[in-house]
DOLOSE-654513 format. One record per residue (C-alpha): x, y, z. Coordinates in pm, 1 decimal. Last residue first. Example, Ala and Ser with C-alpha at 12.3 -4.5 7.8 and 13.67 -1.06 7.14 Angstrom:
REM residues 2
[site [1367.0,-106.0,714.0]]
[site [1230.0,-450.0,780.0]]
***
This chain:
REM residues 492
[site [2715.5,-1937.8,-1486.6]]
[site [2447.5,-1910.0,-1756.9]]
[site [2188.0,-2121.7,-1507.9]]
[site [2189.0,-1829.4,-1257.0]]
[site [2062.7,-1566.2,-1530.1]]
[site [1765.9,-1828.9,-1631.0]]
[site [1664.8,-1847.4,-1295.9]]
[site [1660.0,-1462.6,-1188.2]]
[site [1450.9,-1482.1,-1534.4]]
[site [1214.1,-1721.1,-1388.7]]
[site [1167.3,-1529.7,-1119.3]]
[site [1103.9,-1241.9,-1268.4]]
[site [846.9,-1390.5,-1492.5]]
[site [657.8,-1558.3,-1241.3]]
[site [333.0,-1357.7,-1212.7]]
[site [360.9,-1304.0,-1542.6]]
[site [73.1,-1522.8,-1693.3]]
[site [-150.6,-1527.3,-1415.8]]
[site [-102.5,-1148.2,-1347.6]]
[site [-185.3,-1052.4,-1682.8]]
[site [-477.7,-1293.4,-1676.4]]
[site [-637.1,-1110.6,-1381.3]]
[site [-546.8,-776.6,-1493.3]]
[site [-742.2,-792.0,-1801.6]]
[site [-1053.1,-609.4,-1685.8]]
[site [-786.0,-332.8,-1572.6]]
[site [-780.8,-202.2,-1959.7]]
[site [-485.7,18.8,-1997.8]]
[site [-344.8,-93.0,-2347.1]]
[site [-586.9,-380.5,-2525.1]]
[site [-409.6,-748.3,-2525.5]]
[site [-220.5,-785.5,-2265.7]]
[site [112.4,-770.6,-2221.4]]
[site [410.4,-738.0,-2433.0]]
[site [752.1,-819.1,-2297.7]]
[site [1073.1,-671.8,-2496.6]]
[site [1376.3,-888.5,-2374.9]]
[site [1708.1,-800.2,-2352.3]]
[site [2004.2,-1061.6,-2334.8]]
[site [2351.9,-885.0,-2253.3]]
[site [2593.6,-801.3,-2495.9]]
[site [2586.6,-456.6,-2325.3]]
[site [2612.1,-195.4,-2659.4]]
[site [2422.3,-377.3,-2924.9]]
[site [2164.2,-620.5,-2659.4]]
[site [2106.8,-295.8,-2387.2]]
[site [2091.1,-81.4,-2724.7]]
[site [1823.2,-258.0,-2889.9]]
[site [1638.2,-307.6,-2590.2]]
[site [1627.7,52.4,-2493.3]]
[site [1508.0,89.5,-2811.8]]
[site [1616.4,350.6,-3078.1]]
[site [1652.3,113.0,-3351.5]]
[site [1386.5,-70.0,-3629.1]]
[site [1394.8,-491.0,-3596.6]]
[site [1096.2,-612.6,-3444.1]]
[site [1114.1,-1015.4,-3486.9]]
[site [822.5,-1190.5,-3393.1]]
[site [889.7,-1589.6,-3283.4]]
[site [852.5,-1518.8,-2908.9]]
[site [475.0,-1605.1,-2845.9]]
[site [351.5,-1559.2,-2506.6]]
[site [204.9,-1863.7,-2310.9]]
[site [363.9,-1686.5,-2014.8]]
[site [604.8,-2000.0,-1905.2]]
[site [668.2,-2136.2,-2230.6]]
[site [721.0,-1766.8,-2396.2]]
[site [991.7,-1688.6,-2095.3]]
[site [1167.5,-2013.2,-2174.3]]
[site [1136.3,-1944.5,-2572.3]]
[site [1302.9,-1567.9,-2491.7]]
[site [1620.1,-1725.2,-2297.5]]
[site [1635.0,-2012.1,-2599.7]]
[site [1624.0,-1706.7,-2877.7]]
[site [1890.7,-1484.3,-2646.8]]
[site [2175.8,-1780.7,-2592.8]]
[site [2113.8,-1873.0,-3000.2]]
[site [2210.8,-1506.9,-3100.5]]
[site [2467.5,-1464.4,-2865.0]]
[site [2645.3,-1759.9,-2971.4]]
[site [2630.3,-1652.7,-3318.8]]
[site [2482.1,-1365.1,-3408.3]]
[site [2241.4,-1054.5,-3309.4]]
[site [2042.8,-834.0,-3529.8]]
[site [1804.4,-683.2,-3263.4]]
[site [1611.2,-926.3,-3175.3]]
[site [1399.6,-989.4,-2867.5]]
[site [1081.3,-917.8,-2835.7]]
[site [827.0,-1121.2,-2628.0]]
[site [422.3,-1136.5,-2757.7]]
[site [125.9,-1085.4,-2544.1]]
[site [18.6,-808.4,-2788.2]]
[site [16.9,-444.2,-2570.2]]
[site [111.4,-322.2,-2366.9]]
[site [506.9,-304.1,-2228.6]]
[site [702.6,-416.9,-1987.2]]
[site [1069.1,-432.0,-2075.7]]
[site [1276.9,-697.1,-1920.1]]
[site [1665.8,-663.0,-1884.4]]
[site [1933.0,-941.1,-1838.6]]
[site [2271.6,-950.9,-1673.6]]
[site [2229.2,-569.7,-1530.2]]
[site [2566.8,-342.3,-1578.6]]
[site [2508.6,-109.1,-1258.9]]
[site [2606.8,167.1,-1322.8]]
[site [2560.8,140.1,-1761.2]]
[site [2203.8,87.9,-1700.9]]
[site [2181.5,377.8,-1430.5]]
[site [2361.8,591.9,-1708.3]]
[site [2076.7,484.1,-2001.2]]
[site [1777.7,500.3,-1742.7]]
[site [1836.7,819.5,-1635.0]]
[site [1943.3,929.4,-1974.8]]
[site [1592.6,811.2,-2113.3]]
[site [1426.2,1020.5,-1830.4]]
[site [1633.6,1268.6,-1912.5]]
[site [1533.3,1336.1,-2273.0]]
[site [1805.0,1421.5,-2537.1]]
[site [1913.1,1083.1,-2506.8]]
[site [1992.3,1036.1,-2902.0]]
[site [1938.6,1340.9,-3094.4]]
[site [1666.0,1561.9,-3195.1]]
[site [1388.5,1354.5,-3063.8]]
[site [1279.9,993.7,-3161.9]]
[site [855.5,1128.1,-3246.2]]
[site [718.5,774.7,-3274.9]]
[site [426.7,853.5,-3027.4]]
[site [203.3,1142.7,-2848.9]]
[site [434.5,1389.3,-3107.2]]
[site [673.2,1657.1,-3130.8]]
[site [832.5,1701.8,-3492.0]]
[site [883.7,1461.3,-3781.7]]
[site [710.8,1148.1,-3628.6]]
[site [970.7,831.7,-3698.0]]
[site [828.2,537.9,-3900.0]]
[site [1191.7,442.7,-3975.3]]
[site [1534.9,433.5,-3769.2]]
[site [1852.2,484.7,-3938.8]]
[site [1979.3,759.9,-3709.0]]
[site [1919.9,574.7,-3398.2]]
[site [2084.9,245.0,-3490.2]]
[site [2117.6,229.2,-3131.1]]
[site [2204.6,502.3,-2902.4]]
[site [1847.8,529.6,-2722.0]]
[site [1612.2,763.1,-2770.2]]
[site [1337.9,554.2,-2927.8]]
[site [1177.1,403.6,-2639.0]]
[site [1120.6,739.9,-2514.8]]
[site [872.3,880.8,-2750.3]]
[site [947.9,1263.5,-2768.3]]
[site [631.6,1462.0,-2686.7]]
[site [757.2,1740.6,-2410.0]]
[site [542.7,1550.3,-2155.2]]
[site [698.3,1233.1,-2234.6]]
[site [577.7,1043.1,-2519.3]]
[site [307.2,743.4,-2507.1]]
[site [-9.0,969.6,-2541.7]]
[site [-310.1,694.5,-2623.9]]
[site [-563.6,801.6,-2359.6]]
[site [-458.3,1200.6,-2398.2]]
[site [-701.5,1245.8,-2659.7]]
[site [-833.1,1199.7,-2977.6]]
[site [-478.8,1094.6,-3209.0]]
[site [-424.6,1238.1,-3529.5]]
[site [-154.3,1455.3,-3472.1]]
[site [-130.1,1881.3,-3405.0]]
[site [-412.3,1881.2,-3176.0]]
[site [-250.4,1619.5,-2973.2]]
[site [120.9,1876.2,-2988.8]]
[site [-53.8,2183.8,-2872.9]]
[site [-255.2,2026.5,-2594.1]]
[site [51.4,1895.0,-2457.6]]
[site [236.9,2226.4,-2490.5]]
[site [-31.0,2366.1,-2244.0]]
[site [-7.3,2076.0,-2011.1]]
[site [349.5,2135.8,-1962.0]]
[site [343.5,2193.0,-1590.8]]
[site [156.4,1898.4,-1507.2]]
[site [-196.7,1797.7,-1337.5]]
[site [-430.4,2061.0,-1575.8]]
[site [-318.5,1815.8,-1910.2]]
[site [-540.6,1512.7,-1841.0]]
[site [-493.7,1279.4,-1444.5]]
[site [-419.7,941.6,-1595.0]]
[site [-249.5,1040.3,-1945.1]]
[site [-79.7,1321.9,-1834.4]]
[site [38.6,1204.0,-1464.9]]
[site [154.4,868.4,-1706.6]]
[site [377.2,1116.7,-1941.0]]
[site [518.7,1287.9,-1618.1]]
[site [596.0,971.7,-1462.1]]
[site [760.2,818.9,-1767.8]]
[site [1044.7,571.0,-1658.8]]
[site [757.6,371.3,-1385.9]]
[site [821.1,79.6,-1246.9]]
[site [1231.4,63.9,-1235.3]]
[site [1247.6,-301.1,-1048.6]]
[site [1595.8,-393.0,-975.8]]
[site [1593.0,-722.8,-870.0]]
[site [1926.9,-894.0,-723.7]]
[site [2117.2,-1153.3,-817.8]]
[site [2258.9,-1413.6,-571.6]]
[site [2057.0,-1362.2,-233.4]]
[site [1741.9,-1277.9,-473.8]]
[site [1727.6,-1639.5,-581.0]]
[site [1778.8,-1825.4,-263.7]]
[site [1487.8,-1589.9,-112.5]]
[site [1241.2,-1652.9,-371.6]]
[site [1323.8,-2012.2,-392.1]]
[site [1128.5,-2065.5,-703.5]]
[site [922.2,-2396.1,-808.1]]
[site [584.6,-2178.1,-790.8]]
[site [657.1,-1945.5,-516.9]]
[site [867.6,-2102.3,-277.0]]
[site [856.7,-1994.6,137.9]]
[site [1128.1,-1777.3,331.7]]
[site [881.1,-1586.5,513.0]]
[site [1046.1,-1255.6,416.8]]
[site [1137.5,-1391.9,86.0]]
[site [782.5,-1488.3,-45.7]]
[site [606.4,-1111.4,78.5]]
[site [964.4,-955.3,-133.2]]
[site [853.6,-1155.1,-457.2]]
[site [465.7,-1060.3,-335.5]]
[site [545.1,-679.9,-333.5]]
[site [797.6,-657.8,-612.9]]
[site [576.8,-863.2,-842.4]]
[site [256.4,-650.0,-747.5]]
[site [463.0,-320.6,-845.1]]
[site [603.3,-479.9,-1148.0]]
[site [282.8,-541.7,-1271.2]]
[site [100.0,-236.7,-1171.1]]
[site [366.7,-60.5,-1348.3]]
[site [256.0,-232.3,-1646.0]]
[site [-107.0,-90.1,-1639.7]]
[site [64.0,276.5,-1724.5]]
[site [112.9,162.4,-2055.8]]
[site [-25.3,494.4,-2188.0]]
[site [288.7,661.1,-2075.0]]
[site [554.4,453.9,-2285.2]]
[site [864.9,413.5,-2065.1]]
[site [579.8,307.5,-1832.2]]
[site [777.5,-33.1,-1697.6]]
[site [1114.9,-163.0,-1581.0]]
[site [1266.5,-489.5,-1488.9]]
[site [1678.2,-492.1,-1419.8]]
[site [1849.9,-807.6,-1359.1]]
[site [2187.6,-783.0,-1150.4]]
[site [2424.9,-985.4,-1038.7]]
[site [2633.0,-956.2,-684.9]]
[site [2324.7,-1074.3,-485.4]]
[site [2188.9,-859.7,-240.4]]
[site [1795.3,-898.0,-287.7]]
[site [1475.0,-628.7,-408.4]]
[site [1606.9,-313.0,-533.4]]
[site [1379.4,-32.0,-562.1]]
[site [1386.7,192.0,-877.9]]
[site [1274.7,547.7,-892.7]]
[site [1243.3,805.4,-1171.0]]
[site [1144.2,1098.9,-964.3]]
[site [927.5,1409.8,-1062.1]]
[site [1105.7,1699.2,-1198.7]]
[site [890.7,1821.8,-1461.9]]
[site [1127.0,1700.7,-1735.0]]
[site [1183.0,1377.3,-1563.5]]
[site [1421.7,1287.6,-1262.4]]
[site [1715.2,1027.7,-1202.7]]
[site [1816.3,721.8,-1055.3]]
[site [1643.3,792.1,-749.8]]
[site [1696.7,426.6,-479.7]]
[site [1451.4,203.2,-245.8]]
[site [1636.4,-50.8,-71.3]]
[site [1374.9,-369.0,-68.9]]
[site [1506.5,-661.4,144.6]]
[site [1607.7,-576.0,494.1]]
[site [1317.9,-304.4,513.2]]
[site [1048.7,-479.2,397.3]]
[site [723.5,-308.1,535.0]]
[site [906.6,44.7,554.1]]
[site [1019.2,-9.3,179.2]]
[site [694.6,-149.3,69.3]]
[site [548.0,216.6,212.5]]
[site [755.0,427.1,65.3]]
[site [697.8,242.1,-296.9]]
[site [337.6,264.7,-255.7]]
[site [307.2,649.2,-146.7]]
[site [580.4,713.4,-447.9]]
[site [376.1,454.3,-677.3]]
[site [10.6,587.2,-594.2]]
[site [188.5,958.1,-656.7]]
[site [253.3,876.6,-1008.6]]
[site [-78.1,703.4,-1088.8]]
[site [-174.6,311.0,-1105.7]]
[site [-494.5,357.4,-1256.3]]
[site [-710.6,90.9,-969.4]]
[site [-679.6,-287.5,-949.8]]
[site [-304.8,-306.1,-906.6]]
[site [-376.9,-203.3,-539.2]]
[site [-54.6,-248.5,-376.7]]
[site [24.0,-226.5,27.6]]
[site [-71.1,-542.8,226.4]]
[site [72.4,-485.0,585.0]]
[site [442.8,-641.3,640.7]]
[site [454.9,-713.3,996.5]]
[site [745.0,-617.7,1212.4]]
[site [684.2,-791.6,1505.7]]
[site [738.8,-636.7,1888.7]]
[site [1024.2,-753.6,2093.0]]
[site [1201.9,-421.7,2136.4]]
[site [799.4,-306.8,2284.8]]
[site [913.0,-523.9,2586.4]]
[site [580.1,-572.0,2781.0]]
[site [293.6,-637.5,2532.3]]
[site [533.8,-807.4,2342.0]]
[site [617.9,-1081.3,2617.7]]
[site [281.5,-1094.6,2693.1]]
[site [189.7,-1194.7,2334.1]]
[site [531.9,-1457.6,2336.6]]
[site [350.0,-1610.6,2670.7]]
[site [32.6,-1662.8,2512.8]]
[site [217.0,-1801.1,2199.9]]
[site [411.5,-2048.0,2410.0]]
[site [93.4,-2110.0,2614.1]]
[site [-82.1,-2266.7,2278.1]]
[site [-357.0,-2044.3,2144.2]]
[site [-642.9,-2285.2,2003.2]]
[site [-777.2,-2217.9,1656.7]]
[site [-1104.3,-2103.4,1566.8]]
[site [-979.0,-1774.9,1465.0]]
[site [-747.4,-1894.6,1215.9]]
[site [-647.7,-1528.5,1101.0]]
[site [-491.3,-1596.6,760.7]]
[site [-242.2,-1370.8,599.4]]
[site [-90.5,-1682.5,429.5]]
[site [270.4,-1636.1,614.5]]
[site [170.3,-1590.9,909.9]]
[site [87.7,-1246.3,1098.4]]
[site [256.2,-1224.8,1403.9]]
[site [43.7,-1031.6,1710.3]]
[site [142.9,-814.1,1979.5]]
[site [340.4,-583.4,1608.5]]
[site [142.2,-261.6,1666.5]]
[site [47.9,-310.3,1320.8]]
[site [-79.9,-660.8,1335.2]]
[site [-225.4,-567.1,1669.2]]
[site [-468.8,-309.4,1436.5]]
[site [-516.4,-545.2,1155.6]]
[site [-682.3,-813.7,1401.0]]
[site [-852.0,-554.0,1567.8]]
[site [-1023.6,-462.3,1148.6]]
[site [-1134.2,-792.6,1149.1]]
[site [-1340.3,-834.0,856.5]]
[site [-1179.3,-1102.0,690.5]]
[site [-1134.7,-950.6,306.8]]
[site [-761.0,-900.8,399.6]]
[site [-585.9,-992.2,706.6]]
[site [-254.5,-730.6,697.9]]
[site [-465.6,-386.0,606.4]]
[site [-384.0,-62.0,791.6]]
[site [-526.3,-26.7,1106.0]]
[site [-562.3,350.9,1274.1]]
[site [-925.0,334.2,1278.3]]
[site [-906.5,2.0,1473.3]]
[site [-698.2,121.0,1750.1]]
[site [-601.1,-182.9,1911.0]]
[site [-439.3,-249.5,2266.6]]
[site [-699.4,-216.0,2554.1]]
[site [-990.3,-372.4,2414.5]]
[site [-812.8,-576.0,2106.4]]
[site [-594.2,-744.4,2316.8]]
[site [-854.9,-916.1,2481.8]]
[site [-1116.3,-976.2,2165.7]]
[site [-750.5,-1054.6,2022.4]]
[site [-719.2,-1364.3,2262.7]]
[site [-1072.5,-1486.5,2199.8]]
[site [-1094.3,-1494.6,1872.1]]
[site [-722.6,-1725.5,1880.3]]
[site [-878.5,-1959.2,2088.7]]
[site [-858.3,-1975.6,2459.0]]
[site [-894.1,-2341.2,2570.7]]
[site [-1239.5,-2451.2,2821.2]]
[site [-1127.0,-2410.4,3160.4]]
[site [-1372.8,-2091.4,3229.2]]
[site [-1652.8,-2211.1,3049.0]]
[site [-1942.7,-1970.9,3047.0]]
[site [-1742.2,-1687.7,3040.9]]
[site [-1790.2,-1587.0,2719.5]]
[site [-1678.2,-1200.7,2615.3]]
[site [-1997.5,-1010.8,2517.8]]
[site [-1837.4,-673.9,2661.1]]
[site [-2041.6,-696.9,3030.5]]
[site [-1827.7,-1042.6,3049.5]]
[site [-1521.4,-872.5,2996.0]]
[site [-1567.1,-599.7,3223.9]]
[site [-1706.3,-828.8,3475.0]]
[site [-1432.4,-1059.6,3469.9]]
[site [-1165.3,-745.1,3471.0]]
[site [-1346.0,-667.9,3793.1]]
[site [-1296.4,-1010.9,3950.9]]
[site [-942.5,-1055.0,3830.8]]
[site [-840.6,-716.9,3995.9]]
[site [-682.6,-497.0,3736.9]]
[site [-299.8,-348.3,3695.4]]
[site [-310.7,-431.1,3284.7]]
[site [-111.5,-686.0,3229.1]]
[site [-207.5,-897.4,3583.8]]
[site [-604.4,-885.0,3459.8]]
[site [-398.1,-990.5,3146.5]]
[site [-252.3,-1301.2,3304.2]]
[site [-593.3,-1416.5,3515.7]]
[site [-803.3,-1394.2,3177.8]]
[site [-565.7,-1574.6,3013.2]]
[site [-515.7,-1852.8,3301.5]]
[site [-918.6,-1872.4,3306.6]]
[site [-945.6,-1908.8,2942.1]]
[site [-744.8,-2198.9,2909.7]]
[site [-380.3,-2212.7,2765.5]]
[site [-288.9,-2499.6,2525.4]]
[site [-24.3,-2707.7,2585.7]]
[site [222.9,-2664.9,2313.0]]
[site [506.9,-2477.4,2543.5]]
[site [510.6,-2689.7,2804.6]]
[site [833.6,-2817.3,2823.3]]
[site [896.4,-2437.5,2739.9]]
[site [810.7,-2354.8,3107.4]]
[site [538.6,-2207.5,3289.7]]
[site [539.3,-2096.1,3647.7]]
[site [333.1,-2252.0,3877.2]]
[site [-17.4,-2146.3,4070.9]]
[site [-20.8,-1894.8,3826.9]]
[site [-77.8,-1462.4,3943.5]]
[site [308.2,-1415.7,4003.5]]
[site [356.0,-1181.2,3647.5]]
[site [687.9,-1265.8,3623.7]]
[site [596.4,-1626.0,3494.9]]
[site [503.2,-1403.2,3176.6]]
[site [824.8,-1248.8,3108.9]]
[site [1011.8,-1525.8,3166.9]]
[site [787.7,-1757.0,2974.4]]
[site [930.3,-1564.3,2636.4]]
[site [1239.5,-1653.8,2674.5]]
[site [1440.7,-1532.8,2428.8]]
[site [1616.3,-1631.4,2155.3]]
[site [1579.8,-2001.6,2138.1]]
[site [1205.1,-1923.5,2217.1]]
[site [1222.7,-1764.3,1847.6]]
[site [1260.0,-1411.9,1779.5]]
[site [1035.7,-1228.9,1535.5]]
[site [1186.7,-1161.6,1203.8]]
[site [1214.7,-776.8,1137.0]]
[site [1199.1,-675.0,1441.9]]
[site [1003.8,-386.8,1541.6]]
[site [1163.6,-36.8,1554.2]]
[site [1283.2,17.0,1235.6]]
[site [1624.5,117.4,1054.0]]
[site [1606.9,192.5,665.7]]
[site [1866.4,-60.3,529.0]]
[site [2222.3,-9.0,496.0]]
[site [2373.8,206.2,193.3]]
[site [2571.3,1.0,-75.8]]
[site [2370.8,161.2,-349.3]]
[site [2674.5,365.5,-519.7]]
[site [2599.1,675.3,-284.9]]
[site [2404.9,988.4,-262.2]]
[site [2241.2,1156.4,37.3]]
[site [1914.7,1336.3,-13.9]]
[site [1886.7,1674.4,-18.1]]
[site [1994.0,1676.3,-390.1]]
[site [1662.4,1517.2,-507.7]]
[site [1437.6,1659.1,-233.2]]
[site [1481.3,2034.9,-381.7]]
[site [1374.8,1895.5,-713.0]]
[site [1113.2,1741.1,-624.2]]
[site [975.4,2092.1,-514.4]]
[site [622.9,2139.1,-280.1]]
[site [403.5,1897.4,-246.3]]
[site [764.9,1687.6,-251.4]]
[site [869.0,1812.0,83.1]]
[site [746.2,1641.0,312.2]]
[site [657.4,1306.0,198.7]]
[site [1011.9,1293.3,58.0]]
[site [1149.3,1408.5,442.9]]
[site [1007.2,1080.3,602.3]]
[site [1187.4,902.1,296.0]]
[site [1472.5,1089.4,369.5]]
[site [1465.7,950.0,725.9]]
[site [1441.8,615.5,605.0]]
[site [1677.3,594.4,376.6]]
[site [1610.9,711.7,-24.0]]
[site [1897.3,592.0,-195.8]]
[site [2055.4,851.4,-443.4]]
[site [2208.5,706.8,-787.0]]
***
């Protein structure tokens, strides 16, 4: 398993235009105890206890007194901001007056309280780069906002929500000032980063998965467990530190590219709920992740989903694609689930493989197993990772059916612990559980034959790719990996 630091993420975008291969063994490899990519900004923004923020301000000598934290939820006027950023940025208070009022700023209350509009239309005119913003406020139409939120003057709460009404209080004056002049004190905002709304394609989930790791670097650790036949990278990102392990994966089928989405949202709004410390649903995100981590593997199949999104000219195989759809009933590439070289994934795996039915006889979009058991390396990849790092509980996105699988011929104790686990996940997604789909080949079947450990199949939606669903997909599985973090901690 290779982590991807920081720096080798910076060389990724480099070089994989050109070889992912070359990028693969460039990296550094380890056993996933690596420390976090390092940043600039901090990751939490102090608190008065930690610094003073009036310090910095009350060095500015233009107040008749010096501010204290006695009086740090007393609002600031408009005169004393106006006064402390003339002092910010080397200008006489009479100029900077008629540079802001020349702007639009109002002036026609000096002693009135700044609000929170007024203090970025400040920042904003000597601080912000608007065309360089990436998105932290969305659909509010304040692309300054977004630009301070990146150079970390401004803290963006919890609920994205700019409150520009609101009053400023002199603590948060001074902690702006502060900012302003000690770039170490700067806040590392998390900008929002997935689209789910859009065909979720291979490079979307490397530019994607890159960028969650900047935005949350003390809780997602972003890892290469392996690489497909055309040498693109089968990631998985780690969200937590706890000892235990549950792994979540998607796109082991390639026209199920909509569950990658999924996990890609979850990862981003799990990681969102941790950073702020805050409960989604009943869930304390980051209680949860601190004693079993996520490992979310989003997409198994790149070159399969490159096929299916982008048609046979955007991989190397595309020839031999063509070959093998005109060989089997199927239209086009909208319905290809195999990997480029047209073995089905989900039945490679070491479980009842050679007694498996419905089975293609040669090189197919679906149901073709292979010539032997993990002949593929994207199922390998997943296979030795699986066996690494010895998850507690897997879950298998897949389209389509809004039903959870489960079975694969288990008894006894483990046969009742799996049911209950799969009638908790049904209750909470509405999906049904009460299908059996007993065959071989799966990674589920394996995980439950070879691990022990509880594997669920999880079905979503009800027609493959179609983004008009994505609002009930979401609604029923937003909490699914939560509640599965849950059901691992109540087996102890």
């Amino acid at each position: 398993m290779t982590e991807l630091s920081q720096i080798n993420r910076q060389i990724f975008s480099t070089i994989m235009a050109f070889t992912a291969l070359i990028l693969f063994f460039a990296v550094v490899y380890n056993t996933g105890t690596g420390t976090p990519a390092t940043t600039s900004f901090a990751e939490n923004p102090p608190t008065q206890e930690d610094v003073d923020y009036f310090a910095y301000l009350n060095d500015l000598n233009v107040l008749d007194k010096d501010w204290t934290s006695r009086q740090a939820d007393l609002y600031a006027s408009c005169q004393e901001s106006i006064q402390i950023f003339a002092a910010v940025l080397g200008l006489g208070k009479t100029a900077y007056q008629a540079e802001l009022a020349a702007a639009g700023f109002d002036l026609h209350d000096p002693e009135r309280p700044i609000n929170r509009g007024d203090l970025y239309f400040l920042l904003a005119r000597e601080f912000a780069a608007p065309e360089a913003a990436e998105t932290y406020f969305p659909g509010q139409g304040k692309e300054e906002a977004n630009a301070l939120a990146k150079l970390g003057i401004i803290e963006v709460p919890f609920d994205r929500k700019l409150r520009l009404k609101e009053k400023i209080t002199r603590l948060e004056l001074a902690a702006t000032v502060a900012r302003i002049k000690e770039p170490k004190l700067r806040v590392h905002n998390a900008p929002v980063i997935v689209n789910p709304r859009q065909p979720y394609t291979y490079d979307r989930l490397q530019a994607d998965l890159m960028a969650l790791a900047d935005a949350y670097p003390t809780l997602i650790k972003l890892y290469a467990i392996g690489q497909s036949v055309e040498g693109r990278i089968i990631f998985a990102a780690r969200l937590g530190q706890g000892e235990k392990n549950i792994f979540l994966d998607a796109s082991i089928h390639a026209s199920e590219w909509l569950t990658t989405s999924l996990l890609m949202k979850m990862l981003e709004e799990y990681a969102h709920y941790a950073k702020y410390n805050e409960t989604l649903g009943s869930f304390p995100v980051a209680e949860l992740i601190d004693e079993v981590s996520m490992w979310f593997i989003p997409m198994i199949n790149p070159d399969g989903v490159t096929l299916v999104l982008e048609g046979p000219e955007a991989v190397q195989h595309g020839a031999l694609a063509k070959k093998i759809l005109a060989q089997s009933k199927v239209q086009d590439f909208s319905g290809w689930k195999a990997n480029i070289r047209g073995v089905d994934l989900n039945r490679q795996f070491p479980a009842s493989w050679k007694r498996m039915i419905n089975v293609a006889p040669r090189p197919a979009p679906s149901h073709y197993k292979g010539e032997k058991p993990l002949s593929e390396p994207e199922a390998r990849a997943l296979y030795e990772f699986t066996l690494q790092q010895q998850p507690a509980l897997t879950l298998s996105f897949h389209q389509q059916g809004e039903i959870i699988y489960w079975y694969n011929r288990q008894q006894g104790e483990q046969l009742q612990r799996d049911r209950q686990i799969a009638r908790q996940l049904g209750a909470l997604t509405g999906y049904r559980s009460d299908h059996l789909l007993v065959n071989g080949g799966k990674y589920m079947d394996w995980v439950i034959a070879e691990l022990k450990t509880p594997a669920m199949i999880v079905e979503v939606g009800t027609v493959v790719g179609d983004l008009q669903q994505w609002d009930k997909i979401w609604r029923q599985n937003r909490l699914l990996g939560l509640k599965a973090l849950e059901v691992v901690l109540q087996a102890e």
